[in-house]
KEVOVEX-641687 format. One record per atom (N, C-alpha, C): x, y, z; residue in one letter. Coordinates in steps of 0.2 Angstrom, whole numbers, padded with zeros to 4 digits, always signed. Atoms other than C-alpha are relative to their C-alpha. Example, Ala and Ser with C-alpha at 12.3 -4.5 7.8 and 13.67 -1.06 7.14 Angstrom:
<nodes>
+0004-0006+0000a
+0062-0022+0039a
+0004+0006+0000a
-0004-0006-0001s
+0068-0005+0036s
-0004+0005+0003s
</nodes>
This chain:
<nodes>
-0006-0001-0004x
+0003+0069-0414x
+0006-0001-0006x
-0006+0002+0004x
+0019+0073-0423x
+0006-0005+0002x
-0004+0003-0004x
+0033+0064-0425x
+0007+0001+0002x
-0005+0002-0007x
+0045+0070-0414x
-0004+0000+0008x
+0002+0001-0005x
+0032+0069-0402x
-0001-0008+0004x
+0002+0007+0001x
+0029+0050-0404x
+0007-0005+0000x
-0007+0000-0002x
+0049+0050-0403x
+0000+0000+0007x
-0003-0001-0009x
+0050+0055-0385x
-0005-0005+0003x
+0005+0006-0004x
+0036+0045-0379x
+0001-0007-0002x
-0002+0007-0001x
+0044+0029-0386x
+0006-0002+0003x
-0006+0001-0006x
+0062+0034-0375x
-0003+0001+0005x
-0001+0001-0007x
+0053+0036-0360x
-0003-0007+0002x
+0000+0005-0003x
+0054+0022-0347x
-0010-0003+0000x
+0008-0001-0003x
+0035+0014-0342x
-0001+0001+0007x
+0002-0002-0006x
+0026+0019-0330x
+0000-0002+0005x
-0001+0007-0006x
+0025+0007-0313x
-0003+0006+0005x
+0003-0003-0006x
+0013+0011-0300x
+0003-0001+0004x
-0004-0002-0007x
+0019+0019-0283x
-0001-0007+0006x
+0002+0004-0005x
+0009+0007-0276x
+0001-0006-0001x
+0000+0007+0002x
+0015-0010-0281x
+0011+0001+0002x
-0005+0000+0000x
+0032-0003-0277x
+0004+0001+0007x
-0001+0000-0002x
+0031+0002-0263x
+0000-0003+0009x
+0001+0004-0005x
+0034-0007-0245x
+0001+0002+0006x
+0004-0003-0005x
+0026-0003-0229x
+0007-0001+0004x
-0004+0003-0004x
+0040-0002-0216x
-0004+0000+0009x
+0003+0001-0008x
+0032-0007-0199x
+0005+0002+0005x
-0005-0002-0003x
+0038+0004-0186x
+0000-0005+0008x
+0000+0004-0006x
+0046-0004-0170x
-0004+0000+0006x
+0003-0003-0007x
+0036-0007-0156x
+0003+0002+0007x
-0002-0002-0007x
+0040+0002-0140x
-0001-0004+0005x
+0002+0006-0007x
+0044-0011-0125x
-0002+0009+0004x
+0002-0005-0003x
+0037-0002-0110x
+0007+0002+0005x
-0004-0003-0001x
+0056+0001-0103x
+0001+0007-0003x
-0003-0006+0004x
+0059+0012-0117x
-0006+0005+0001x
+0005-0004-0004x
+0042+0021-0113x
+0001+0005+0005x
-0003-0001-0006x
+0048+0023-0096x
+0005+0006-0001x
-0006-0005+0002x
+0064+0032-0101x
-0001+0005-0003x
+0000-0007+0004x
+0055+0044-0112x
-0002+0006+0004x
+0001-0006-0006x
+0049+0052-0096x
+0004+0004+0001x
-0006-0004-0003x
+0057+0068-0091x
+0000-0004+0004x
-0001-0001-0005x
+0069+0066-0078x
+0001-0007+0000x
-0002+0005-0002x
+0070+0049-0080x
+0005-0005-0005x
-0005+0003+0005x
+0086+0039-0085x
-0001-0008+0000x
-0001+0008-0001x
+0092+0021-0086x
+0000-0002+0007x
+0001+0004-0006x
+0095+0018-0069x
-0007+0002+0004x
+0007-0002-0002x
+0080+0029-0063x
-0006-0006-0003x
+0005+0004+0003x
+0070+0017-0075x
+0001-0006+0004x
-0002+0007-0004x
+0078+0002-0068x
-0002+0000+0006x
+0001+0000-0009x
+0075+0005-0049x
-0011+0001-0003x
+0007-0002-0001x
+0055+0010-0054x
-0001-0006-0003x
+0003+0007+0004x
+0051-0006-0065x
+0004-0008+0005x
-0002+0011-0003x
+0061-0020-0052x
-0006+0005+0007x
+0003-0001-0005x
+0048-0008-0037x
-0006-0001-0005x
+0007+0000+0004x
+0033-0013-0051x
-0003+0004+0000x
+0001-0005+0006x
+0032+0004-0059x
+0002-0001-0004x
-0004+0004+0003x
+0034-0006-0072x
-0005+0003-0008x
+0004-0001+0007x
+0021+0003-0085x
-0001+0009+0002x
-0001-0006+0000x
+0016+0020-0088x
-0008+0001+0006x
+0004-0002-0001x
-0002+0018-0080x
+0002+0002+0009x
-0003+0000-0009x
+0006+0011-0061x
+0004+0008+0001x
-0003-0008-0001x
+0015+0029-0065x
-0003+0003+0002x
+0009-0004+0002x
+0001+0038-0069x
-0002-0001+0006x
+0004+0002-0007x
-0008+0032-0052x
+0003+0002+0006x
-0005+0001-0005x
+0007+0033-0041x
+0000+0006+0004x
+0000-0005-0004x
+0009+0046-0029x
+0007+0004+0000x
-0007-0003+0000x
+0024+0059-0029x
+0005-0003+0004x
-0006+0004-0006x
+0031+0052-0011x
-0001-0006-0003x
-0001+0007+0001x
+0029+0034-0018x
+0006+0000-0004x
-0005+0000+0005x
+0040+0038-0033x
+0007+0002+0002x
-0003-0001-0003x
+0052+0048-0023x
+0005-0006+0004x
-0002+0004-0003x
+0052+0033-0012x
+0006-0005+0000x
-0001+0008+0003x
+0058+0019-0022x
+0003+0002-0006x
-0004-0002+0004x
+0069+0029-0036x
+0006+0005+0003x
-0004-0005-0003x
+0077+0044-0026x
+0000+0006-0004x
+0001-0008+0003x
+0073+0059-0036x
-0002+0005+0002x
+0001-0007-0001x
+0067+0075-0033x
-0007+0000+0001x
+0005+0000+0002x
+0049+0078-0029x
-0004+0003-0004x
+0002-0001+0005x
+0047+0089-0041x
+0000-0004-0006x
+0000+0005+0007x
+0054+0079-0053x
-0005-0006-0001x
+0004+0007+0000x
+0043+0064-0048x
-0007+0005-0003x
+0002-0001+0002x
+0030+0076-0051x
-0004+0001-0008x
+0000+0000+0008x
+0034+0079-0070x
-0001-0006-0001x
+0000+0007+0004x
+0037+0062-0073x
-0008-0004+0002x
+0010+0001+0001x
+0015+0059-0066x
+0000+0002-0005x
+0004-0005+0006x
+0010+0073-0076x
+0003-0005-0008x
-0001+0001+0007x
+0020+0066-0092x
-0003-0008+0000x
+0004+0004-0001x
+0013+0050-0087x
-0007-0001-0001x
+0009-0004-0002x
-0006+0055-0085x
+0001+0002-0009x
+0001-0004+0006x
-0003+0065-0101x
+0001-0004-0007x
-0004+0006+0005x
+0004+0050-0112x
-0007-0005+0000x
+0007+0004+0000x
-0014+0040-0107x
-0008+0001+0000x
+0008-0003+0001x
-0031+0041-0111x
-0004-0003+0008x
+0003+0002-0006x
-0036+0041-0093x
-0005+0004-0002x
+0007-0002+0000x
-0054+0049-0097x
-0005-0003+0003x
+0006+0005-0002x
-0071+0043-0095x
-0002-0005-0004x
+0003+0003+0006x
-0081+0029-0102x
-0005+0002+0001x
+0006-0001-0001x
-0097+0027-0105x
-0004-0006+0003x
+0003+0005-0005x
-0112+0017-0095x
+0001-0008-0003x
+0000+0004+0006x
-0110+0005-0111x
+0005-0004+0003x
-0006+0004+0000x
-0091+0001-0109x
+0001-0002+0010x
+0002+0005-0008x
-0095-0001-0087x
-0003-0007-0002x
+0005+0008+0001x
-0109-0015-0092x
+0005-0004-0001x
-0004+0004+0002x
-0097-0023-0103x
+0010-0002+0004x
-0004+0002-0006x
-0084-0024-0088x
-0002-0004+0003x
+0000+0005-0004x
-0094-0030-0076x
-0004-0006-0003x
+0004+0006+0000x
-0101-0044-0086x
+0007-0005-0001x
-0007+0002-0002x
-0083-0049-0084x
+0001-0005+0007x
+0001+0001-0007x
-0085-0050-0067x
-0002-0007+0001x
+0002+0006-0004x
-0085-0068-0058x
-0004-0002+0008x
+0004+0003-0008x
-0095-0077-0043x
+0004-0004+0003x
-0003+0005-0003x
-0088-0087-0031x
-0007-0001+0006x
+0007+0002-0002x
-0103-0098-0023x
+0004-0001+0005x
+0002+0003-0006x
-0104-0102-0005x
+0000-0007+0001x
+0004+0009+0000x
-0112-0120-0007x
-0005+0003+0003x
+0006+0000-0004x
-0127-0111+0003x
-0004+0006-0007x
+0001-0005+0005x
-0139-0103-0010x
-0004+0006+0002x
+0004-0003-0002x
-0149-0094+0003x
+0007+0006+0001x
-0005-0005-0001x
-0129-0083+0005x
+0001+0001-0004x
-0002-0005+0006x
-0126-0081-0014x
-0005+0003-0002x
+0006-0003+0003x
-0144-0077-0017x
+0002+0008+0003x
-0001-0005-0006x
-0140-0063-0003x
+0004+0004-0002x
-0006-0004+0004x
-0123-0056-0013x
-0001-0001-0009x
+0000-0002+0007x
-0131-0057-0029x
+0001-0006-0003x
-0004+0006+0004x
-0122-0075-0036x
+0005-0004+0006x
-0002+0003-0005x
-0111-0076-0021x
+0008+0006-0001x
-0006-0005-0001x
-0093-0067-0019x
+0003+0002-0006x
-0003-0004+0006x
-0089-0053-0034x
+0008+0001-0001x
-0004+0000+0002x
-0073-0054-0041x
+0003+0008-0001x
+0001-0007+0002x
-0066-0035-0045x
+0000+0004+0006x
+0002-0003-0004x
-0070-0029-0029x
+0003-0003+0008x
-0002+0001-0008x
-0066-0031-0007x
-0008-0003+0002x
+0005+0003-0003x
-0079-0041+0003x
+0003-0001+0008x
-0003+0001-0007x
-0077-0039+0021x
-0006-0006+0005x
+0004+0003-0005x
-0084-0052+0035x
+0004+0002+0007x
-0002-0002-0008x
-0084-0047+0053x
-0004-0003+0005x
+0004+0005-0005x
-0090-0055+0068x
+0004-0001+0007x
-0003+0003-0005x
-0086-0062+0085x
+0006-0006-0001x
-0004+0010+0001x
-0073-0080+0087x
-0005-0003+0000x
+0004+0005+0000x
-0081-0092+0082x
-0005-0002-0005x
+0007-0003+0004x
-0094-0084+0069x
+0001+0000-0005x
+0000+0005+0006x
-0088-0094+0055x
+0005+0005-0006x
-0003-0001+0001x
-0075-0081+0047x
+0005-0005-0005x
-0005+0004+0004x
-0062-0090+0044x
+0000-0009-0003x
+0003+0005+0004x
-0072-0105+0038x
-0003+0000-0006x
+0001-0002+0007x
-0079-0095+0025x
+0005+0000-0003x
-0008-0003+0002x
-0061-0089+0020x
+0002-0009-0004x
-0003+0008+0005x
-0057-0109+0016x
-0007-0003-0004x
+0005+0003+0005x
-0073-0113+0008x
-0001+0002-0007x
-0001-0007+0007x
-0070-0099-0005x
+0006-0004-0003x
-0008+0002+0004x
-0051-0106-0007x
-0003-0007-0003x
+0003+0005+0001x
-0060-0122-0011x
-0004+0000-0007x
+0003+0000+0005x
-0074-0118-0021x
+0001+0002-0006x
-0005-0001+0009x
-0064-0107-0033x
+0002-0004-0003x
-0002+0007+0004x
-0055-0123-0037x
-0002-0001-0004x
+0006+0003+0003x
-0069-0130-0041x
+0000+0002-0006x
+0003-0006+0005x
-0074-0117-0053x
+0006+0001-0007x
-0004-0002+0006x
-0057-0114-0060x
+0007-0002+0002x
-0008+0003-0001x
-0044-0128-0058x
+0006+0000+0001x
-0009-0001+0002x
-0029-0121-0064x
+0000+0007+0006x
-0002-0004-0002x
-0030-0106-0053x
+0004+0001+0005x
-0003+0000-0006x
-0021-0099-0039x
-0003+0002+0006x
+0003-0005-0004x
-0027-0093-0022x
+0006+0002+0003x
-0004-0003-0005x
-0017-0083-0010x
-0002+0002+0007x
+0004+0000-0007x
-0020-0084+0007x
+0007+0003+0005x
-0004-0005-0002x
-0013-0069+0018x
+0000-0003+0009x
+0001+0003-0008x
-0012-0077+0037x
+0004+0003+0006x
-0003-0004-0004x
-0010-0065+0052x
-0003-0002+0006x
+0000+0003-0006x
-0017-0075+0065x
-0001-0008+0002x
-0001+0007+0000x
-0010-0094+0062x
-0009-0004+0000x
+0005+0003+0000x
-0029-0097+0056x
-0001-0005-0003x
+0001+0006+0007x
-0025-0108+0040x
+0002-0006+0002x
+0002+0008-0002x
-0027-0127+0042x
-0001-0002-0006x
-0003+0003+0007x
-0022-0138+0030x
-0004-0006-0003x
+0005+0005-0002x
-0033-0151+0037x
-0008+0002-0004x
+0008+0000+0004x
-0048-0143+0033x
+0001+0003-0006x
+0001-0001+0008x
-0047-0138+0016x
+0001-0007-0003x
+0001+0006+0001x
-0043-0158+0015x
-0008-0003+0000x
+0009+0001-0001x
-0061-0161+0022x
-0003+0000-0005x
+0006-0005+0004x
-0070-0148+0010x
+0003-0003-0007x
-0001+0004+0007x
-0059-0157-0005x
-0004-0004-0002x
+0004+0005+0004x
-0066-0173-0003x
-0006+0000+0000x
+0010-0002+0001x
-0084-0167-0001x
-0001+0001-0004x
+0004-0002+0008x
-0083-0161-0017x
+0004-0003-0005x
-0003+0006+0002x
-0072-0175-0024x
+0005+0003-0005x
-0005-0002+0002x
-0058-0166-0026x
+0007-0003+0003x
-0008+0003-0004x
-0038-0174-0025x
+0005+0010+0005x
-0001-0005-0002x
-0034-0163-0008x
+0006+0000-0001x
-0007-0003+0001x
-0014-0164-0012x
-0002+0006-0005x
+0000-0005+0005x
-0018-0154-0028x
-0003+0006+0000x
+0003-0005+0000x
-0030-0143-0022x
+0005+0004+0005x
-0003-0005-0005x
-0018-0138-0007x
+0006+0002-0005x
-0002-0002+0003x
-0007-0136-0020x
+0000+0007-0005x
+0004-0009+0002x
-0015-0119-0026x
-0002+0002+0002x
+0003-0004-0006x
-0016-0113-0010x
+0008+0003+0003x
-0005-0003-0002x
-0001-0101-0008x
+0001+0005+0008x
+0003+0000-0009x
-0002-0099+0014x
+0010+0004-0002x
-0004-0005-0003x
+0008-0081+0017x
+0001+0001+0007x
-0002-0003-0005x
+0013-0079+0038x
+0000+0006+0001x
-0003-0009+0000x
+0013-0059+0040x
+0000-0001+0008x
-0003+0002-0008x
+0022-0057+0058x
-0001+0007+0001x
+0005-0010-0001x
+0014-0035+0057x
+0000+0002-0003x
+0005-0005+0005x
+0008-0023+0048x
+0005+0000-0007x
-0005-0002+0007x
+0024-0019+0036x
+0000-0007-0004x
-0003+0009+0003x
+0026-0039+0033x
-0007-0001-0003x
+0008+0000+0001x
+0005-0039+0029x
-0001+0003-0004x
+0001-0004+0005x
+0006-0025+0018x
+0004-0003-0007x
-0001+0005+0006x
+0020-0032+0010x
-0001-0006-0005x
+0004+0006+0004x
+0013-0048+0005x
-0005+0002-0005x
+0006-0004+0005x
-0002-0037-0002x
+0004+0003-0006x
-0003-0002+0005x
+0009-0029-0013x
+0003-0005-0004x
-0004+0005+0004x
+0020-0045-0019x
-0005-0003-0004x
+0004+0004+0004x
+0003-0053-0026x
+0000+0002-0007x
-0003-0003+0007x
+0006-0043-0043x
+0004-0002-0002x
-0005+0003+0002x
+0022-0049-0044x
-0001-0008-0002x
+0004+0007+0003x
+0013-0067-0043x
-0002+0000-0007x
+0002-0001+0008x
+0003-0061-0059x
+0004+0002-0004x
-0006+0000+0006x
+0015-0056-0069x
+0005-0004-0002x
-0003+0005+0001x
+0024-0070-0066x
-0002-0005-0002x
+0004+0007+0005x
+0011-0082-0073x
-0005-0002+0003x
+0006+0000-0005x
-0002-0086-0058x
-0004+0002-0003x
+0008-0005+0004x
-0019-0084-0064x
-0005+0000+0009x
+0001-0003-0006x
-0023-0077-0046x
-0009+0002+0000x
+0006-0001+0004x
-0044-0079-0045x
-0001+0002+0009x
-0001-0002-0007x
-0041-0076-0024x
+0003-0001+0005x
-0002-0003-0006x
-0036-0066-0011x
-0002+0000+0006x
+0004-0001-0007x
-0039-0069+0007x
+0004+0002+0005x
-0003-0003-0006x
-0033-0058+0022x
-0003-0003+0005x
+0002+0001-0007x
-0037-0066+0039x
+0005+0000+0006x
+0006-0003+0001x
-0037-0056+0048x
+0002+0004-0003x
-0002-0008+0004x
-0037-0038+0041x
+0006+0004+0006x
+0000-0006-0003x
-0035-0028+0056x
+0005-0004+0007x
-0001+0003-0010x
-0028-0041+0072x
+0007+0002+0000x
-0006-0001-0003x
-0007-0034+0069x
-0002+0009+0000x
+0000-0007-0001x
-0015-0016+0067x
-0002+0001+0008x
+0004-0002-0004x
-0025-0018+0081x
+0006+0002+0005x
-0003+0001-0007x
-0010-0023+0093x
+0004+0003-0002x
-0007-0004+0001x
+0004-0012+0085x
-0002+0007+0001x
+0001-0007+0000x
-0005+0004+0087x
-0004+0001+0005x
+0005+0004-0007x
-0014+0004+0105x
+0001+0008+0002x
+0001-0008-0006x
-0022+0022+0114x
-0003+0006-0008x
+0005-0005+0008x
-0030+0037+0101x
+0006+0004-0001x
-0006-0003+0005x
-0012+0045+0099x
+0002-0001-0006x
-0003+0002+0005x
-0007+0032+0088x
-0008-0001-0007x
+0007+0000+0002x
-0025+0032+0079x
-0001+0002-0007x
+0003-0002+0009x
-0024+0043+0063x
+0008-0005-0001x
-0006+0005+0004x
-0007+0034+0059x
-0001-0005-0001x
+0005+0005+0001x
-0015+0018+0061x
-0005-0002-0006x
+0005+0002+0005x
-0029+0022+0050x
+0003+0002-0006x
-0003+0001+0008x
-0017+0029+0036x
+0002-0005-0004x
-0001+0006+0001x
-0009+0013+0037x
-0004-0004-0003x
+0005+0006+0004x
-0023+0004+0034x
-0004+0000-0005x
+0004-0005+0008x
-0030+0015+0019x
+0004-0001-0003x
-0002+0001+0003x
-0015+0012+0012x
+0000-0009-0001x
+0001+0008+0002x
-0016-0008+0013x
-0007+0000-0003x
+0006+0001+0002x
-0034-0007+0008x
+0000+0003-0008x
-0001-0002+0007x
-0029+0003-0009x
+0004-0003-0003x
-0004+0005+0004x
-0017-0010-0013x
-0003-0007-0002x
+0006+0006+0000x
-0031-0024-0010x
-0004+0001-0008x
+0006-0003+0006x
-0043-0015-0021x
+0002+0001-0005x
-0003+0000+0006x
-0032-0010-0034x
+0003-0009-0003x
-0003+0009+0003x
-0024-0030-0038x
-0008-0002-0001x
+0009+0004+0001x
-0045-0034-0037x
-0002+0005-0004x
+0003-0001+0007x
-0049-0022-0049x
+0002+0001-0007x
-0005+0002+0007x
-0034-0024-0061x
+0001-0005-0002x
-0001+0006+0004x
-0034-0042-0062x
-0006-0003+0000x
+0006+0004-0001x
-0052-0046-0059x
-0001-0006+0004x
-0001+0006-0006x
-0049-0057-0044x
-0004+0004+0008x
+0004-0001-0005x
-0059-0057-0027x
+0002-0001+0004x
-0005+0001-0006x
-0052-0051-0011x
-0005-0001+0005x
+0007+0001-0004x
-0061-0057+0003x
+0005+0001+0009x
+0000-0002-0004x
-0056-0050+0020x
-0003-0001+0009x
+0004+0001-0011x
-0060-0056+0042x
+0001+0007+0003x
-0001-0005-0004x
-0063-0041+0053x
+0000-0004+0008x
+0002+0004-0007x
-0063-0043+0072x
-0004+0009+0001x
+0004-0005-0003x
-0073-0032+0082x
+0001+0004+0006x
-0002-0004-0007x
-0076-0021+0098x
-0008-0002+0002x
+0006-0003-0002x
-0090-0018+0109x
-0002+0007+0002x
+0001-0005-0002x
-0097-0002+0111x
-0002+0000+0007x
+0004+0000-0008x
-0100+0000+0131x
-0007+0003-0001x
+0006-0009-0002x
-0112+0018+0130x
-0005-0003-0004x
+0007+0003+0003x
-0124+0007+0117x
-0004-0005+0004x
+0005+0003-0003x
-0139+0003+0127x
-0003-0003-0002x
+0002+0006+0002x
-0149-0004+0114x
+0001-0002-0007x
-0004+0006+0006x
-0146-0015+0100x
+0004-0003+0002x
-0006+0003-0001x
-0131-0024+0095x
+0005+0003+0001x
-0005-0004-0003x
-0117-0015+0104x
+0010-0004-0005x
-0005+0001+0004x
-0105-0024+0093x
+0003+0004-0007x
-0001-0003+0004x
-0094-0015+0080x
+0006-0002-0003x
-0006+0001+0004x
-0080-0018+0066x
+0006+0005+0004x
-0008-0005-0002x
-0060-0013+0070x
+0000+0004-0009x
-0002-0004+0007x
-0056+0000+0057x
-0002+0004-0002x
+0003-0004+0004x
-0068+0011+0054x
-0003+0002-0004x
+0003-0002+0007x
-0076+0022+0041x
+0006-0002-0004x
-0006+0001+0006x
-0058+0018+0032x
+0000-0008-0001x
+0002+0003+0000x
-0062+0000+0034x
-0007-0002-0004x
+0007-0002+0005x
-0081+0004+0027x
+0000+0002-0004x
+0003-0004+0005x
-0080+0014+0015x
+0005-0004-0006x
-0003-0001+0004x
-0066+0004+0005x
-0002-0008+0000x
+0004+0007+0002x
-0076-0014+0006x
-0006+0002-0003x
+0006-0001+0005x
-0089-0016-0008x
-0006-0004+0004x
+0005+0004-0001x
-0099-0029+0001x
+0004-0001+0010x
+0000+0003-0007x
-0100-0030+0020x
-0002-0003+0007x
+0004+0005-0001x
-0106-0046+0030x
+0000-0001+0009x
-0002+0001-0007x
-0107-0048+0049x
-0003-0006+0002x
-0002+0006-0002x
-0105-0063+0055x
-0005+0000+0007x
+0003+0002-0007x
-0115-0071+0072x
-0002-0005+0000x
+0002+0009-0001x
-0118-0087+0081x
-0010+0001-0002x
+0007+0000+0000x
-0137-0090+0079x
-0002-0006+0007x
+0003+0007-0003x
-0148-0105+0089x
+0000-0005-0004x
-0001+0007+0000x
-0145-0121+0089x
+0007-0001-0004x
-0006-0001+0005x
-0125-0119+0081x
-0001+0003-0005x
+0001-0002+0005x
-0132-0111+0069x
+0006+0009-0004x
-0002-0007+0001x
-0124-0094+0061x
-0005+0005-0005x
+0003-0003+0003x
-0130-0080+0054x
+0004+0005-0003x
-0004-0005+0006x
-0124-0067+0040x
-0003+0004-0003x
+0004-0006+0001x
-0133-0050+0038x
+0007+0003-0005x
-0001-0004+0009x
-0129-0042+0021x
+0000+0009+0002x
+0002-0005-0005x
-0126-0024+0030x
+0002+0006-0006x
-0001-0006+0004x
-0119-0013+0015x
+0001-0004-0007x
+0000+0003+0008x
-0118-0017-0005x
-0002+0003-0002x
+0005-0007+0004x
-0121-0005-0019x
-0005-0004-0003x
+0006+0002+0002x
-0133-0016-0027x
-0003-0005+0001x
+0006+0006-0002x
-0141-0027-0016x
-0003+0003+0006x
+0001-0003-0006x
-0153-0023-0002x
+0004-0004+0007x
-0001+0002-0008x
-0151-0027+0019x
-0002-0007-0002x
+0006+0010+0000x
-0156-0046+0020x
+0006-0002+0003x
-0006+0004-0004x
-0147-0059+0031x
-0004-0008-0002x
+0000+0007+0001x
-0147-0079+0029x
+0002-0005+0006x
-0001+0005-0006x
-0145-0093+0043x
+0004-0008-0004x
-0005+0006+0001x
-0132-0106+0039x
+0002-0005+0005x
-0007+0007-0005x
-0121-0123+0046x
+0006-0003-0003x
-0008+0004-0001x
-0103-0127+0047x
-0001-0005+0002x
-0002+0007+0001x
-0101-0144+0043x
+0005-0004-0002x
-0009+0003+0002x
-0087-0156+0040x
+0001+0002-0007x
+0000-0003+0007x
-0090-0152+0022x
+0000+0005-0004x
-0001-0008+0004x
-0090-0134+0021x
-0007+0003+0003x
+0004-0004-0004x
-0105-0124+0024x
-0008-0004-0002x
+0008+0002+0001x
-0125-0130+0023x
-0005+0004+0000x
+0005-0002-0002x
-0142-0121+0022x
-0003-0002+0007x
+0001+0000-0006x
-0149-0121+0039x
-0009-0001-0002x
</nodes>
């Protein structure tokens, strides 16, 4: 090397790795208002009016229906339609795979009866995640299930909350006292995690169902929901077969609101039906649920209730994806329920 080469190489600076100089700037997270607002078509106050009606994320968008958005923003229903689409297109709504199922439902919770011969019959006892309907004649032990469930949750998971939807002044305060001390629980505190809704008809009933979200996000670790009944302000508000498909829209939409909070927070809704008799049924049980196939087909698990001999009751296992037909024979006692 000459030396005016060994000249320049002694004036230049040294070297300094990029990487030791370099610092990483972390970019800001996006709250999910500001999300909200990247939607076409949607501004500040349009974001505002959708996030205090709890479209309060992109997925609740994503899901929503054109008339709901419409409803509870005042846009355009085109517009509402851009702002799904841009929605839907912002999330990886795809498939999973069998793998990422399994490892959901081993998520899934029970809620035991006290009777082993009814959880044996629903697998463990009432699934979390999903609707459970019970139907039956007065008397046929419904809404004595419905407070043994609010109970036995307790049990299982102290600090939670229940919510109990009340549309035929069935809840008694009394008896969840009872079913406390049996199981040597203080009943102040357990009535204490028993949040008792009135629904006085169908718009006030829905509403409650939809306000339960609002519970969760609030801070409630919400582990169940119980309607009782489902169907008794449908049944008297909408009376003759005029009023009939309207009725059942109504009630497909309450039951999508049910089923979505039980399969987005993993809590278990447990639902009373009442009944009819079929006249023109000569044989069998001429007895049958209000509500329908829209009532059937959006409960996972569905239980009919019946007196048995001697006080006894009985509980036939009638629809479930993965359990067969079986029924069990029980007793309502001061303490809750027994094996028969």
């Amino acid at each position: 090397m000459d030396a005016e080469a060994i000249a320049i190489q002694e004036e230049m600076p040294p070297v300094v790795e990029a990487t030791k100089t370099v610092k990483k700037v972390k970019e800001p997270v996006k709250s999910q208002e500001d999300s909200i607002m990247e939607l076409p078509g949607v501004g500040a106050a349009t974001a505002e009016k959708l996030i205090s009606s709890g479209y309060d994320d992109l997925m609740s968008i994503g899901v929503a229906t054109p008339g709901q958005l419409v409803a509870v923003s005042g846009v355009t229903e085109s517009t509402a339609r851009k702002i799904i689409k841009s929605a839907r297109d912002s999330l990886d709504m795809g498939f999973i795979s069998g793998t990422d199922v399994m490892a959901k439902r081993d998520a899934v919770l029970k809620i035991t009866t006290g009777v082993p011969a009814f959880d044996e019959m629903l697998g463990g006892g009432f699934e979390t995640g999903c609707i459970t309907e019970c139907f039956g004649q007065y008397g046929s032990g419904k809404t004595q299930i419905a407070h043994v469930l609010a109970v036995n949750t307790l049990i299982a998971h102290p600090d939670s909350t229940i919510i109990y939807i009340d549309t035929e002044n069935t809840f008694r305060p009394e008896r969840i006292t009872q079913f406390a001390k049996a199981n040597k629980l203080d009943p102040d505190e357990t009535l204490a995690h028993i949040k008792v809704a009135k629904a006085y008809n169908t718009d006030h009933q829905m509403l409650l169902a939809e306000k339960v979200e609002e519970l969760i996000k609030k801070g409630d670790d919400v582990k169940l929901v119980i309607v009782d009944s489902l169907t008794a302000h449908f049944r008297a508000e909408f009376v003759g077969r005029g009023t009939l498909a309207e009725r059942q829209q109504k009630l497909n939409k309450h039951m999508h609101v049910l089923s979505k909070i039980a399969d987005m927070y993993n809590l278990s809704v447990y639902v009373t039906n009442q009944v009819m008799s079929k006249p023109d049924q000569f044989f069998g049980d001429p007895t049958e649920a209000i509500g329908g196939h829209i009532v059937g087909h959006n409960s996972t698990f569905r239980i009919y209730l019946r007196r048995g001999k001697k006080g006894t009751r009985v509980a036939k296992l009638i629809d479930a994806p993965n359990m067969p037909d079986a029924e069990c024979v029980f007793n309502v006692v001061e303490g809750g329920l027994e094996e028969a």
